[in-house]
N, C-alpha and C positions, 0 to 999 in steps of 0.2 A: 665699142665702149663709149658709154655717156663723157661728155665734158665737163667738168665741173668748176667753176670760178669761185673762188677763194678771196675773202677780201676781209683785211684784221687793220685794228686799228696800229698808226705806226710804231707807238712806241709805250710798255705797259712792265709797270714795276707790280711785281708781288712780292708779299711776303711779308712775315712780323717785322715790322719796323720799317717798313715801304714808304713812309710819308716823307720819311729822311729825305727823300728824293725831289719832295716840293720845291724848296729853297732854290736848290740849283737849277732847275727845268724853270723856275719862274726868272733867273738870270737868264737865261740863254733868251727869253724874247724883249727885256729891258723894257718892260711897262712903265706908262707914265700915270694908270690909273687902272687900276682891276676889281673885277665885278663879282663880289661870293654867292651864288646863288645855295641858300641852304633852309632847312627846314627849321621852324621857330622853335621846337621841342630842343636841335642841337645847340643854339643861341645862348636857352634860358640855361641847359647842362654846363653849360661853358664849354664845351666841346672844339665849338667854330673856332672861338679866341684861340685856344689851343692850338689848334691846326696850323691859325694864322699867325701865330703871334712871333715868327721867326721873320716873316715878310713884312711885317711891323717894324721889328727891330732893323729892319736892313732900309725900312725908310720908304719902302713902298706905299702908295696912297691905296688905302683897301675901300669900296664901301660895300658893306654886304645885305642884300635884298635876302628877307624872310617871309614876304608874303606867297607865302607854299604851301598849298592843305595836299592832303592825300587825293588818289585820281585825280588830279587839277581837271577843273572845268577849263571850256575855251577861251570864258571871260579874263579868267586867271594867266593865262598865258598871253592873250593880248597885251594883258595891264604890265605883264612882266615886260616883252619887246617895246613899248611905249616908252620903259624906262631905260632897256640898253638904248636906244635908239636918241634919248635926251641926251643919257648920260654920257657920249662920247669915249666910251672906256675901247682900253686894246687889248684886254684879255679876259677871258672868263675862266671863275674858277669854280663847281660845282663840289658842293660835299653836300651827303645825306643818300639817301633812298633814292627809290625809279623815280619819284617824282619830282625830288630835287632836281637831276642829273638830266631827267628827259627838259626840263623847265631852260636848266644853263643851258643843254646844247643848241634847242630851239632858242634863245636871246641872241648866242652867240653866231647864227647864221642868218635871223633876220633883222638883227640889228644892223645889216647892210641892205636890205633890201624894203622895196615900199608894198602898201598897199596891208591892209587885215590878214592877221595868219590864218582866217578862213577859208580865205583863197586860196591856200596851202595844202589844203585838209586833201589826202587821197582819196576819199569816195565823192566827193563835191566840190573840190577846188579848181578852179580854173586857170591857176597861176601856177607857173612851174619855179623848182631853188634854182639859182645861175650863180650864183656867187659862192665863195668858202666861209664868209664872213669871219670873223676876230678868232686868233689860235684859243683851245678851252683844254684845257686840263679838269680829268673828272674823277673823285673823289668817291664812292662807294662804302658809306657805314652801315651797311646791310648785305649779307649774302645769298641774293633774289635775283634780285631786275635784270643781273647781266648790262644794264642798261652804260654801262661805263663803256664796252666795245658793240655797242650796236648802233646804227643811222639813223632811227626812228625818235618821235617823241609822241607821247601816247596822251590824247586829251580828253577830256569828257565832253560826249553829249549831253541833250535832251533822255534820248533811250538808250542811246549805247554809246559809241568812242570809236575816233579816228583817229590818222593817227598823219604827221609831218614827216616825211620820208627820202631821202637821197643822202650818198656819202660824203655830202660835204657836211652831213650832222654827228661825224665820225672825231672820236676826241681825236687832239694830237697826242696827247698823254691818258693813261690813266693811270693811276695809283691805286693797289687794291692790296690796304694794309689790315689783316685782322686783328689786330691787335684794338684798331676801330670798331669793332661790333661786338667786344664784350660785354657793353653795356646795355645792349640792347635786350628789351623785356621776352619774356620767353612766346607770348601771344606773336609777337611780330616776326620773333625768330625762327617760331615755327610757318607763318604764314610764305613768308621768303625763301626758306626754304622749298619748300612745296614747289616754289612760284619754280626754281629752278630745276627740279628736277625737275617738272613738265616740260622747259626748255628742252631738257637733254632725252626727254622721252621722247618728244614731239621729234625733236631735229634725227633722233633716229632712226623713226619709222617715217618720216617724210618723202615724201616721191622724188624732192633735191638731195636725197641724201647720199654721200659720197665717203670712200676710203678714208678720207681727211677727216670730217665731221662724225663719223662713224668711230674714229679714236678719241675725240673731243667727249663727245655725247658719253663712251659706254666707261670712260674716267670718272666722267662728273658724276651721273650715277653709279659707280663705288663708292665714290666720296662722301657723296651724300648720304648712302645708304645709311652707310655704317656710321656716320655720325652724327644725324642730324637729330635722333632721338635725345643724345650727350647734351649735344648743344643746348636743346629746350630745357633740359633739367638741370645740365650744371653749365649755366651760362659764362661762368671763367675756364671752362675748361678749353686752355690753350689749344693742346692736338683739335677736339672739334671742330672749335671756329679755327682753325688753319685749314681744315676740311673743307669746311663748308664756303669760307672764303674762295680754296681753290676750286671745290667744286662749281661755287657760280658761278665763276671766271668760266672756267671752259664750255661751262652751261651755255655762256652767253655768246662764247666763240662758235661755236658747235649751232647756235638755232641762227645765228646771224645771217652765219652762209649756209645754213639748209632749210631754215623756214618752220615756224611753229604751222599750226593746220586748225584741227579741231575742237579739240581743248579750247583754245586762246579764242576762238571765233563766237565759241556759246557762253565764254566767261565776257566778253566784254559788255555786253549786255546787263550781264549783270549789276556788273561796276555800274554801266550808267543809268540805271533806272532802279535800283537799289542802295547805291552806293557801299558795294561791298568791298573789302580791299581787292586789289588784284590778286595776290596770292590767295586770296580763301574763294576765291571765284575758280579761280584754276583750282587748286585742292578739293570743293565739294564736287567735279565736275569729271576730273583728271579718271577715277575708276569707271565712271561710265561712256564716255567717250571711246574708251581704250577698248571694254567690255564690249563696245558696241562695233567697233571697227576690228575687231581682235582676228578674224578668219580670213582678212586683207592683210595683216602683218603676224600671225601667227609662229611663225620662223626667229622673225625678230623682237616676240615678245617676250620668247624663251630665253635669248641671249639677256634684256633685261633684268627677267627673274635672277639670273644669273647674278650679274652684276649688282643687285639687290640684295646678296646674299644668299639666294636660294640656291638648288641645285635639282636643272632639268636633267640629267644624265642617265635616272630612266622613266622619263615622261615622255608620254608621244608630243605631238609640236600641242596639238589640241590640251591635252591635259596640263603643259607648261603655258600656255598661254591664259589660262585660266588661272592657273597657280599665280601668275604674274596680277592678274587684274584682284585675286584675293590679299596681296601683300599687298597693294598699293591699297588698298582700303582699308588694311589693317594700320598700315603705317600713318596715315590720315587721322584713323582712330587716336591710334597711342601720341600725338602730338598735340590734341586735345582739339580738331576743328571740327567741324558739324560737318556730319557722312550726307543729310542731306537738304533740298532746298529749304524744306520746311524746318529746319535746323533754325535757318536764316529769314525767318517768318517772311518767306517769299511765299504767296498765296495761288489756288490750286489757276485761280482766273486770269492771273500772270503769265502764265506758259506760253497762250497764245501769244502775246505780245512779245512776249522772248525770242519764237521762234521766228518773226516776222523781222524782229533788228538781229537775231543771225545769222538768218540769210542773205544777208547784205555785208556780211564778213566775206567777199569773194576773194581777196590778198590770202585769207590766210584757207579758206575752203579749199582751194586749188593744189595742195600743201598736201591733202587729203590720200593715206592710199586706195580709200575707200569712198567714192563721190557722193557726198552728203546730202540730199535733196530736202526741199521741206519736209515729206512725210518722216526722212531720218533725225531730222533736227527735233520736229516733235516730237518722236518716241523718245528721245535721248533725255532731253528736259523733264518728260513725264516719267521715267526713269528712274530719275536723281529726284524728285519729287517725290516716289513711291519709297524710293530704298532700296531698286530691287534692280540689277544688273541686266538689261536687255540686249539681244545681240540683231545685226541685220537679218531682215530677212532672207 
């Protein structure tokens, strides 16, 4: 029997009214200056104030950093640790999106340590993390990124994105209240959504995948399933976003410890040589990937359909796994994102270049149950290019 390591962040409040719990988790480490890394969209909402404004009254010194676009470039995170690293602060607090949250955690562990967070970077860094650097509490107003229990901080390239990696980028706390993402527009909320069930897809057909993550994964996708269509259209509807909230949480437990693969390898390219979100990268990509790897994970692509709603009960594994990869395109469809690249006026002379930055995705290729070599990377892309589902050969 495989071994499998397990590793969650320490301590994680859910649930409508989960923010409750800032106040008092910000006593317990008695800051004498704390750092809000959050996105300028929540700022102008008032949203931030909101969040913060109990830590205010209690006489806490806040200052809050909004220099945060979506996929942060490198430069962008540099600029950010420059600023923990001046500003001497002893706590970080992240609210917003993946990119807020990946931005805090990364301040918050290289604001102890020297030298360019380039050096940092897993496929070209030379510099390894050694330190825990400043306790972070993280804050999630989107139900996607998972990024509130995961180690990683995800940057932009030139062509594609690397990413800052070990568990000392692991919150001390997170907070994952939906009552936070009602506001959020239906484009984004379908986007993140997406973003998460790929997590829980990926982390279940991944070669680390375990008992543990196996319960995590085939949850989040119920959750998801059945609500994420609600959510896009009726964005107060509370039961949804309780959904979809809980579903990204466990999305994010579930790929933490088992590992996204393929999907996430051919979408990051995207992001950096297009600048597409991450969720719609994973979304225009998610059926073909699956399609293409599908008669390596066959068994358990039926158990997904399942969880999806559907019912393999008299499917052979082959006809439920195919039934799986047509629901996942359909669901794609009815959330309004583009089925494929040329949706996303990605041109036909781009592919080659795509397939060259991800094959340099080896973290997440390895993940794979199915060994992806260049020639499968390029069918895949020309694939999702075409509109038309291709399987290995």
């Amino acid at each position: 029997m495989n071994v499998a390591k397990l590793v969650f962040t320490p301590l994680s409040y859910t649930g409508w009214g989960a923010l409750q719990q800032l106040l008092p988790e910000v006593k317990r480490y008695n800051p004498r200056k704390i750092l809000v890394v959050t996105d300028p969209a929540l700022v102008k909402l008032g949203l931030v104030e909101a969040v913060i404004a109990p830590l205010r009254e209690q006489g806490y010194p806040v200052e809050i950093y909004s220099d945060v676009v979506p996929e942060p470039p490198l430069s962008t995170g540099e600029k950010l640790v420059a600023f923990a690293r001046e500003g001497k602060f002893d706590l970080v607090i992240g609210v917003g999106g993946g990119s807020a949250l990946d931005l805090a955690k990364l301040a918050a562990v290289m604001a102890v340590h020297e030298g360019p967070v380039a050096e940092y970077l897993n496929l070209t860094g030379k510099r390894s993390v050694t330190a825990k650097g400043l306790p972070k509490i993280l804050i999630p107003t989107t139900s996607g990124t998972g990024s509130e229990v995961t180690n990683i901080s995800v940057l932009s390239l030139e062509t594609t994105k690397d990413v800052v990696t070990h568990d000392y980028l692991l919150a001390d706390v997170a907070i994952v209240d939906p009552e936070l993402t009602v506001s959020v527009p239906p484009r984004v909320t379908a986007a993140t959504g997406i973003d998460a069930l790929t997590h829980a897809i990926e982390a279940y057909v991944s070669v680390n995948a375990s008992p543990a993550t196996d319960g995590l994964a085939l949850q989040a996708i119920r959750l998801i399933g059945r609500s994420l269509r609600k959510a896009v259209r009726q964005g107060a509807d509370r039961e949804a976003r309780t959904d979809m909230s809980n579903g990204s949480y466990l999305a994010g437990l579930a790929f933490f410890n088992a590992g996204v693969a393929g999907v996430h390898a051919l979408a990051y390219p995207l992001g950096g040589q297009f600048h597409i979100s991450h969720g719609e990268s994973n979304a225009v990509l998610l059926p073909y990937v699956l399609g293409y790897i599908r008669k390596s994970c066959s068994k358990r692509m039926g158990d997904i359909l399942n969880a999806l709603g559907g019912n393999s009960q008299y499917l052979s594994e082959t006809e439920a796994s195919c039934k799986c990869v047509e629901e996942l395109q359909r669901l794609v469809a009815d959330v309004g994102i583009p089925q494929t690249l040329g949706g996303f006026h990605i041109p036909q002379a781009a592919l080659e270049s795509l397939t060259q930055a991800g094959l340099q995705q080896r973290r997440l290729l390895a993940r794979s149950p199915l060994r992806l070599l260049e020639k499968d990377i390029r069918r895949i892309y020309q694939a999702a290019f075409d509109g038309v589902v291709a399987e290995a050969e």
